[in-house]
N, C-alpha and C positions, 0 to 999 in steps of 0.2 A: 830148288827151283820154286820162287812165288808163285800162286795163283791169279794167272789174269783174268781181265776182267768177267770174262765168260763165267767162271768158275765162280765167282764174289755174285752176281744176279743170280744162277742158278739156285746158289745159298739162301738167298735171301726170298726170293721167288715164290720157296716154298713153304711159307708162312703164311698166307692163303689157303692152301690145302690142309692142315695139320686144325684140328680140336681147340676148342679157345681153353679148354681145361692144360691143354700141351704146351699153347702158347705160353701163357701165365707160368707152369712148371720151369719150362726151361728158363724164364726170365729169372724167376724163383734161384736157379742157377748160377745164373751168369751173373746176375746183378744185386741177388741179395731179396732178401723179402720188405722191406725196405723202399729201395728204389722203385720196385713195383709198384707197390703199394701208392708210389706220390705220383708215378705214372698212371697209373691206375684212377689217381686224382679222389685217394682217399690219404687219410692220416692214421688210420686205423688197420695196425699188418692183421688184424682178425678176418676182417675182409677180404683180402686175397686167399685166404681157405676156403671161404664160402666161393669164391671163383671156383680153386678147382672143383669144389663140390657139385658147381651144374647152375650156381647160380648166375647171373647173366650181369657183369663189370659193366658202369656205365660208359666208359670211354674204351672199348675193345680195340677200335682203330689205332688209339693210342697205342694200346700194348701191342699191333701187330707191327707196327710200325716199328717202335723199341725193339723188337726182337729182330726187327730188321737190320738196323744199326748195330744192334751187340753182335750179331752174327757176325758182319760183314766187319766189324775191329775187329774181336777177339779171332778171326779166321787170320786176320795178319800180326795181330802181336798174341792179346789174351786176355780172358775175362777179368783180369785188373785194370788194362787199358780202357778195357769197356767200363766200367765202372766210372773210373775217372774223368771219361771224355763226355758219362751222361752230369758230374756234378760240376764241370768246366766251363766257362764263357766261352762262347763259339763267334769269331767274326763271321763269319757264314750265315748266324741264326741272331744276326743283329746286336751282336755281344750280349744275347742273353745264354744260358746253362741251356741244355736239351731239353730237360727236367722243364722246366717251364716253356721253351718253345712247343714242347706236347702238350701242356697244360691250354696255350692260347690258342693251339689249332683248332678249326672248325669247320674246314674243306679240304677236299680229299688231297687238293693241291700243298695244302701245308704240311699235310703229312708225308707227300712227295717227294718237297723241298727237304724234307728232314731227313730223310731215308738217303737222298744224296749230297745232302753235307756229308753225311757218314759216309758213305763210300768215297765220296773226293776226299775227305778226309785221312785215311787210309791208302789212297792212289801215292 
């Protein structure tokens, strides 16, 4: 039996509540040190050590957001899907990769949009 929708928002909901040191970890996880890292809107994977260290990632939004989307794929396939769908052109995100619709967000609403391409995505 899939997880409807209910189950996919609660998932992802609670990325808000969790530690920006956690957030970053589990990305770390799901998507590699790496893809964080370009979310994270550095080129430098030494810098997401200092995250979890306590230091404070310029784009945090970004990565909450990111963990929003890997949740809410890899909840229905897997953390290779997630992978893939962040280094994929999205018709959704203007036929650009996630990777960079994170990069050009700037409003909460962008971040929004991105979190439900991934979930309709996934739908």
């Amino acid at each position: 039996m899939e997880p409807g929708p209910h189950a996919v928002q609660t998932s992802i909901d609670g990325v808000f509540a969790i530690p920006r040191e956690a957030v970053v970890q589990e990305l770390i996880d799901r998507l590699g040190l790496k893809l964080t890292a370009l979310i994270g809107g550095v080129t430098e994977t030494r810098r997401v050590s200092e995250w979890i260290a306590g230091r404070e990632p310029r784009r945090e939004e970004a990565l909450r957001a990111a963990l929003q989307a890997a949740r809410a794929i890899a909840r229905r396939y897997d953390n290779d899907a997630a992978r893939a769908w962040f280094r994929s052109t999205n018709g959704s995100l203007d036929m650009r990769s996630p990777i960079v619709a994170l990069r050009e967000a700037r409003f909460f609403e962008d971040y929004d949009r991105f979190v439900k391409c991934a979930v309709l995505d996934v739908s």
